[in-house]
C-alpha positions, -999 to +999 in steps of 0.1 A: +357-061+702+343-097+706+310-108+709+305-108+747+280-128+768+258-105+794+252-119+828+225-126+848+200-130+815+205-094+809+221-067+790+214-034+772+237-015+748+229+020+740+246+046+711+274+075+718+284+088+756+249+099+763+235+063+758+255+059+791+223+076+815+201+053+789+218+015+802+218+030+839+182+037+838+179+004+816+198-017+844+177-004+872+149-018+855+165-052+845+187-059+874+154-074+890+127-075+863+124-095+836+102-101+804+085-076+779+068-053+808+105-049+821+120-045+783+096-019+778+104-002+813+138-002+800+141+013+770+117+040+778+131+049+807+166+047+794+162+067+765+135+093+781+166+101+808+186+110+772+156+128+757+152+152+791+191+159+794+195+194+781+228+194+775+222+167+744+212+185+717+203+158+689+175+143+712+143+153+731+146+186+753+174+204+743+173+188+707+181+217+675+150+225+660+135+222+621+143+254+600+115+274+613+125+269+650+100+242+658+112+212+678+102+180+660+108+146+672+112+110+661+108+079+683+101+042+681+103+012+702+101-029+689+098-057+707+111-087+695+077-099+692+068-080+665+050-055+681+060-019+676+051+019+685+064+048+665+059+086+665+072+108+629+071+148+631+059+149+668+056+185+683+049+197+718+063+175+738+101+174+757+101+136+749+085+109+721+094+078+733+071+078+763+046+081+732+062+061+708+049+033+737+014+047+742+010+040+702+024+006+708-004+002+741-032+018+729-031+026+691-043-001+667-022+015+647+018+013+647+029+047+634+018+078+641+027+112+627+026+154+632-008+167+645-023+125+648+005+117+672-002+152+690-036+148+693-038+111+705-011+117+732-033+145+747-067+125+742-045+102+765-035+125+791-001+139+781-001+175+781+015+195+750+035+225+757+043+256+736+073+251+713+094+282+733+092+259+763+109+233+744+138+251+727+171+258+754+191+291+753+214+269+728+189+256+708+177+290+700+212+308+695+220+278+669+187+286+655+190+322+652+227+318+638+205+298+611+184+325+607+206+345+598+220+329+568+190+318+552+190+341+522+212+313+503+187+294+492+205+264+492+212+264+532+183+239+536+190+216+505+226+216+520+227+214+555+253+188+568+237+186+604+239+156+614+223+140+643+237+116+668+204+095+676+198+077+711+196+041+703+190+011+728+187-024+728+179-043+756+179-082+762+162-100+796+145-134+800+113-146+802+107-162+830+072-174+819+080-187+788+116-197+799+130-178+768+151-145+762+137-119+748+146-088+731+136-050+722+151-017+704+143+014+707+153+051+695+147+088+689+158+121+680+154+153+674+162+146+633+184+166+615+194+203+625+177+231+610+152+203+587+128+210+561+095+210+583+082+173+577+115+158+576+115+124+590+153+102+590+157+062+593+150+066+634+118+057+640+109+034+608+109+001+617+140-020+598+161+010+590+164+029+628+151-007+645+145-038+644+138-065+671+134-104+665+131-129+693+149-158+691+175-138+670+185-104+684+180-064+680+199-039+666+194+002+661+213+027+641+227+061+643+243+085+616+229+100+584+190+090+582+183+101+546+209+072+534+202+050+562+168+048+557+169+035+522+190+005+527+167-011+556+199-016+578+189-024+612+171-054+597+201-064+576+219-068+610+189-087+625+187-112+596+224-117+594+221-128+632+191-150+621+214-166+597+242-172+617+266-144+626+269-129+657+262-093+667+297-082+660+304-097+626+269-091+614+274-053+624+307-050+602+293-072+574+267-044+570+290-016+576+308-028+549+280-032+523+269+002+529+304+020+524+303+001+494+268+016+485+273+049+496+309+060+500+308+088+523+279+077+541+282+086+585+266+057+600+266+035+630+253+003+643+248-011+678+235-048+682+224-079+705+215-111+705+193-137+722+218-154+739+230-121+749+261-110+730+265-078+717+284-059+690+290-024+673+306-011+643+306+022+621+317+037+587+337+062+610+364+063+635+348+082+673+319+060+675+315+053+712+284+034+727+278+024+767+273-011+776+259-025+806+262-065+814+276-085+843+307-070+844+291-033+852+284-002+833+311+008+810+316+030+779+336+016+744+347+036+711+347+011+682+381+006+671+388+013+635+420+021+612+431+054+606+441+046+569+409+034+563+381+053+580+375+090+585+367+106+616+330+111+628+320+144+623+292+158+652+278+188+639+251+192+663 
């Protein structure tokens, strides 16, 4: 599609069918606030909604667990100030990005991980649960299934689970400042059935996010082991930054990656600061929800049979 102006000094763009509960909950928020208190409203509030849904099971509550049955979430948010908040390897909790923005608040530190990011939540009034609270009747079957063929010691090495990460990016004005401003934000519940540790492109600032005012914001979804090493979400930011719009700059990168790594699952959702926004993927079935003055709506990037496979969701 083309790059498309938002109305009203707003709009927010989230990943896949679920991101359509994250711009809902993100327009409640931005149909009558505006500046960084309201961006960060937003896309917590948008992407918590995805993290407490049961029924998704790549994010939050509901999410497949790590390969010994624990529930391990990822989650960051950036403004497009520069300021950040991330959690890696958190445990104990239905969502992370409600605590992805206490580190951003309260930390003096950006990233947090495993037992750190535990403890500091609960030294700021969150309350940890046990992990069998945390895993649904299908989280546990999937698990158990896994259970059951890990003789073959090369079911963790090889797992193919991918997971379809909640990504959101969100752009409002600043009334104050009489500028727009922008923010990303993500999480996930990683890859299904992970090594214990495992942390993907989501929360790491540049690869899962990145946020720049004056230029735009942009989060990723797909395969986090290869996303992660090519910095993409800031490729997208700083092809924005030099000129392209959200669209272009989305297939631009798209491109260099399937040139990098062939059969690489990836995709990208973006914004900019005057409020355009694109999306593009190395795969045909990428759908992402978008919310602007002409309402709440859900796309599927259109891509050519001949030349791009089909997504595969495994989770």
């Amino acid at each position: 599609m083309m790059d498309a102006p938002c109305g009203g000094g707003s709009v927010a763009i989230a990943t896949w069918d679920f991101g359509l509960q994250a711009v809902e909950n993100a327009a409640r928020v931005l149909h009558e606030n505006t500046g960084y208190q309201a961006l960060l409203d937003a896309i917590v509030r948008g992407i918590e909604s995805v993290e407490l849904d049961p029924k998704v099971s790549s994010v939050g509550y509901g999410g497949l667990p790590n390969a010994d049955g624990v529930l391990q979430l990822d989650a960051a948010l950036m403004l497009g100030n520069g300021r950040g908040g991330s959690v890696l390897s958190l445990q104990g909790f239905p969502a992370a990005i409600p605590i992805a923005r206490l580190v951003l608040e309260k930390s003096p530190h950006p990233c947090l991980c495993g037992n750190g990011a535990k403890k500091f939540a609960e030294q700021h009034g969150f309350q940890s649960v046990d992990n069998a609270q945390l895993l649904t009747p299908y989280a546990l079957q999937r698990w158990e299934a896994f259970q059951k063929q890990r003789n073959d010691e090369t079911m963790i090495a090889n797992n193919n689970e991918l997971s379809d990460t909640v990504g959101l990016v969100c752009c409002t004005n600043d009334d104050v400042a009489n500028q727009s401003v922008v923010a990303a934000g993500c999480a996930t519940s990683g890859t299904a059935f992970k090594q214990d540790g495992r942390v993907g492109d989501s929360a790491l600032f540049g690869s899962g996010l990145y946020a720049k005012d004056g230029v735009g914001a942009a989060v990723s979804t797909g395969d986090g082991d290869v996303i992660m090493r090519y910095c993409c979400a800031y490729q997208i930011v700083e092809e924005m930054r030099l000129g392209l719009g959200p669209q272009r700059a989305c297939q631009v990168v798209v491109d260099r990656l399937r040139n990098q790594v062939a059969d690489c699952q990836a995709a990208f959702v973006a914004v900019n600061s005057a409020g355009e926004y694109g999306a593009y993927s190395t795969h045909r079935g990428f759908s992402y929800a978008v919310w602007d003055k002409q309402g709440i709506r859900v796309h599927q990037v259109s891509l050519s049979e001949s030349e791009f496979p089909v997504w595969k969701h495994l989770c």
